[in-house]
Wavefront OBJ file of the C-alpha trace (Angstrom):
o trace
v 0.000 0.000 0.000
v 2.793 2.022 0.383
v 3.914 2.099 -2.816
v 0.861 3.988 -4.202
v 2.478 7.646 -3.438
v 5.763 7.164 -5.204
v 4.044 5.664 -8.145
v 1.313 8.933 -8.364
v 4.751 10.917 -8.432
v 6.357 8.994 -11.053
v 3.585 9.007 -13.373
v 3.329 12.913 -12.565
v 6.864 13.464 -13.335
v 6.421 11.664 -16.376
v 3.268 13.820 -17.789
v 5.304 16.691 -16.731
v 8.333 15.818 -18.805
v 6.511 14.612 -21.835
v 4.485 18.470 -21.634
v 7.794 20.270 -21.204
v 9.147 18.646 -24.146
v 6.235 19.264 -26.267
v 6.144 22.862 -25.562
v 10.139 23.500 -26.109
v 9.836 21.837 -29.462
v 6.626 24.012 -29.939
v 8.651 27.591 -29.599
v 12.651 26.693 -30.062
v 13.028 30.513 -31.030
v 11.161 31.684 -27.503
v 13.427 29.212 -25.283
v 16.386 30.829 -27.187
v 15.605 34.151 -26.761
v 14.863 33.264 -22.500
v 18.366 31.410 -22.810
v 20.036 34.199 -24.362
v 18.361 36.614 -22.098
v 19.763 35.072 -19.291
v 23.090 34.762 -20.829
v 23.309 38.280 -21.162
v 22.026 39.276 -17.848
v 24.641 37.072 -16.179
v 27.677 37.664 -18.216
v 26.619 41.533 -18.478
v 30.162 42.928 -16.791
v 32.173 40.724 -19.659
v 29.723 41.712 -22.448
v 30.142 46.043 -21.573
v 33.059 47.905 -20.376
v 30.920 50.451 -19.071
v 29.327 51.021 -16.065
v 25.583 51.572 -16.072
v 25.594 54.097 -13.318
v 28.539 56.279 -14.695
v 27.595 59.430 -17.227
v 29.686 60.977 -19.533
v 28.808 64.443 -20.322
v 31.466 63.842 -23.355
v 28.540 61.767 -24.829
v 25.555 63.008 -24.230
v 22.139 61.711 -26.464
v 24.405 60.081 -28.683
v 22.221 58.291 -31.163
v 21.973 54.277 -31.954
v 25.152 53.114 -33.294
v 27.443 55.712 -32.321
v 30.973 54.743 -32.113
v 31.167 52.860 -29.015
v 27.540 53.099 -27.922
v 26.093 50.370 -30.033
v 22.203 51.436 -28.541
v 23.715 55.096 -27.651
v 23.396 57.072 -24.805
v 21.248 58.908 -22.494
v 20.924 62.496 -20.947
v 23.778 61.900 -18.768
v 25.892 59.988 -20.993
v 25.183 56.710 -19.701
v 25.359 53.710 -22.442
v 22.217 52.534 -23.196
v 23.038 48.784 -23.715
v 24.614 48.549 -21.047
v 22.032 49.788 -18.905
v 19.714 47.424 -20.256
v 22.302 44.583 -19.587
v 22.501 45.534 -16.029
v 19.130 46.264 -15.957
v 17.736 42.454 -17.213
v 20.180 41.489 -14.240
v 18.789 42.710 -11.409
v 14.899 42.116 -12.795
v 15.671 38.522 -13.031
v 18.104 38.484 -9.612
v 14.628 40.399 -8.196
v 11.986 37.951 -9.986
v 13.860 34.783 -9.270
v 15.238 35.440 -5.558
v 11.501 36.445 -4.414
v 9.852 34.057 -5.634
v 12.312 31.451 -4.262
v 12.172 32.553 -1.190
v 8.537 33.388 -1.020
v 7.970 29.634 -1.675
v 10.121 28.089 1.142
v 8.845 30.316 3.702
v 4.740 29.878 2.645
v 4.493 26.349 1.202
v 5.987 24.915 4.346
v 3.365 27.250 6.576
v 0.671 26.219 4.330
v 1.107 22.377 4.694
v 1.387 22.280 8.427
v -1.486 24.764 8.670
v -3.934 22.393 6.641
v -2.731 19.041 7.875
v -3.048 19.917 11.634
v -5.619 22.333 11.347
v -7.434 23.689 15.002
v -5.882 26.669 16.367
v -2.508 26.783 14.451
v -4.573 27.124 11.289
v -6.628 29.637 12.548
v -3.754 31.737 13.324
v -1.403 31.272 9.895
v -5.050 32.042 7.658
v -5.821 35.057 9.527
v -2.393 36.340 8.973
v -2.356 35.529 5.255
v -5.860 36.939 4.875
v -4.343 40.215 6.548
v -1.531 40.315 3.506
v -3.865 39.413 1.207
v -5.978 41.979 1.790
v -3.384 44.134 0.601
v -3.093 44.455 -3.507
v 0.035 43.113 -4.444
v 1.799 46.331 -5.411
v 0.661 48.069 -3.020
v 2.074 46.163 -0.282
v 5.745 45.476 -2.124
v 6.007 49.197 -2.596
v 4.998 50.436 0.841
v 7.260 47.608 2.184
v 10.454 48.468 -0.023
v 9.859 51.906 1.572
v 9.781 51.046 4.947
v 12.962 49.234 4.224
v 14.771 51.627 2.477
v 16.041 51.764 -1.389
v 17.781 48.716 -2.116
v 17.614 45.873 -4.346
v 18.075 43.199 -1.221
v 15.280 45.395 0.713
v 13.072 45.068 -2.768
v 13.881 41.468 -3.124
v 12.758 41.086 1.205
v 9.617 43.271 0.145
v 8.317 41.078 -3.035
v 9.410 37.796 -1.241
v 6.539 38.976 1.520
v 4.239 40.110 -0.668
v 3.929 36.734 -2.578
v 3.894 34.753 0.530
v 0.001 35.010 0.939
v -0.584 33.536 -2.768
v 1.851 30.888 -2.261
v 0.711 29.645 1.097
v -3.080 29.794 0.377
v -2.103 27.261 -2.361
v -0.186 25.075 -0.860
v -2.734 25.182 1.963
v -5.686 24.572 -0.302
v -3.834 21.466 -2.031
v -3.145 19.765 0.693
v -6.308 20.145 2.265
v -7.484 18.079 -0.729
v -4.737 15.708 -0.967
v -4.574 15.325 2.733
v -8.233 12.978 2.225
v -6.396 10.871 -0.848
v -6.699 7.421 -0.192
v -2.921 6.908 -0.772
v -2.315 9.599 2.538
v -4.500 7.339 4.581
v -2.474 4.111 2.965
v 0.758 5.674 3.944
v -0.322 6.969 7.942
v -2.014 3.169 7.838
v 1.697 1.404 6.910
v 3.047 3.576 8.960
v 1.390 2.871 11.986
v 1.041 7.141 12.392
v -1.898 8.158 13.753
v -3.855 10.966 11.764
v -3.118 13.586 14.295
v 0.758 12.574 14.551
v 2.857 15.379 15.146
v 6.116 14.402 13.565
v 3.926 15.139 9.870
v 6.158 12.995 8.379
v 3.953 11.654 6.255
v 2.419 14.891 4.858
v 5.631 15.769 3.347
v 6.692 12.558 2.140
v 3.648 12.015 0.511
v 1.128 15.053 -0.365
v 4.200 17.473 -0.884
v 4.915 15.786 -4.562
v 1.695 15.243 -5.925
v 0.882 19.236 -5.148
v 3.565 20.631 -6.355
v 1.818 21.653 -9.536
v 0.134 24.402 -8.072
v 3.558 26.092 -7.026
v 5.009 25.666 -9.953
v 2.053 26.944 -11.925
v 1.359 30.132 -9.599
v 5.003 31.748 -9.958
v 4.906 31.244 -13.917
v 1.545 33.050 -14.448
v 2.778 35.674 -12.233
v 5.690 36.622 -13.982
v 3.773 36.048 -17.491
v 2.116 39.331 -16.215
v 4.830 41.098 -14.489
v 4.681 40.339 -11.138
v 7.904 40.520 -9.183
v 10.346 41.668 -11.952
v 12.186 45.226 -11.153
v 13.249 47.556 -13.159
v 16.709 49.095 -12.573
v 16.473 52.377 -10.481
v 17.769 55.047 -11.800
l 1 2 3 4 5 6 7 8 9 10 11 12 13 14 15 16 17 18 19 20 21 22 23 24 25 26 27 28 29 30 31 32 33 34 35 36 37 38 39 40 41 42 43 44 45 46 47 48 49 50 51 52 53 54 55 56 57 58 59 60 61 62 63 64 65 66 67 68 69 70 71 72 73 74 75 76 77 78 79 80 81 82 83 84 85 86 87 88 89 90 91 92 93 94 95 96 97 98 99 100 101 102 103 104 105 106 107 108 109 110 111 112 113 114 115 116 117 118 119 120 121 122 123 124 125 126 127 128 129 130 131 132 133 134 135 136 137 138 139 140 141 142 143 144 145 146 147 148 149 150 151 152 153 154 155 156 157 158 159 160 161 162 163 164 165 166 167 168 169 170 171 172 173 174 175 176 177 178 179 180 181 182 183 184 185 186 187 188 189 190 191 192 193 194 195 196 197 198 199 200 201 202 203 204 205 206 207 208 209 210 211 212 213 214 215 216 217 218 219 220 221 222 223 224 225 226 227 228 229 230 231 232 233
């Protein structure tokens, strides 16, 4: 009975990588351009000898392809290209961080809050319900000014503000998952009771099969914008 869970996860893995596949050979030319994106944001200080941050008044409003400025320049004589390098850098290094780190904190929160329920899960979904009242821009902004102008104090303020999304998923799919007859197999083999508080068997076995929600959420949000910076100036 206990092999039930790992088989639901193989299978899942499988549908998963057969999807994956399907879509890369679907748009070759968009998983280059992500590739070379990234490429560019991470090998930025090899690709530009210039600084983003550092004008010229030599070269000010040069135009596109002026010797040296491939993009040209702006109204302080800053190179354009580069800029946009350095800027893809810390939009990604902002994007990816948050959401990383948005998902460790909630999706653990949101599993132990569901499983257990009572008074612990009273507590964590009045919390979240407090951040989620609060639009999602709204709160990253007022947050990254408490903190103070920074990209780690930016990367701290979106992590928090897509902690409520993350955790009411991962709350909501294991309250579902948490009734599967392979759960009840697995506390059953174990000889756990339902209420066990080591919640061993939560993680080991409801943790894979809803992981699709987590992975789904962050790529939706960033198809629309969410958590991606633009470079101050």
């Amino acid at each position: 009975m206990s092999t039930a869970a790992p088989t639901v996860e193989r299978s899942v893995r499988s549908v998963q990588r057969r999807r994956l596949r399907r879509r890369v050979a679907r748009r070759p030319l968009a998983v280059l351009g992500l590739l070379g994106i990234v490429v560019v944001a991470v090998a930025a200080p090899l690709l530009t000898p210039y600084d983003p941050s550092v004008g010229n008044f030599a070269a000010v409003l040069q135009p596109p392809f002026s010797p040296g400025h491939l993009l040209g320049t702006d109204d302080l004589g800053r190179d354009l290209l580069a800029r946009l390098m350095y800027g893809a850098r810390a939009s990604l290094l902002a994007g990816v961080v948050s959401t990383l780190v948005a998902m460790v904190v909630a999706v653990p929160l949101g599993i132990v809050s569901s499983y257990h329920r009572g008074f612990l899960d009273s507590v964590i979904s009045r919390a979240n319900d407090v951040l989620l009242s609060f639009p999602f821009l709204i709160l990253a902004v007022g947050l990254a000014a408490i903190l103070g102008p920074s990209l780690l104090n930016a990367i701290i303020a979106l992590a928090i503000g897509q902690v409520p999304a993350f955790l009411r998923i991962a709350r909501g799919e294991t309250l579902g998952l948490r009734e599967q007859d392979y759960v009840h197999a697995a506390v059953v083999g174990g000889g756990l009771g339902a209420g066990h508080p080591a919640a061993a068997h939560p993680a080991k076995h409801a943790v894979p099969a809803g992981r699709a929600g987590e992975r789904v959420h962050p790529r939706l949000d960033h198809r629309r914008g969410g958590a991606v910076l633009p470079r101050p100036r």
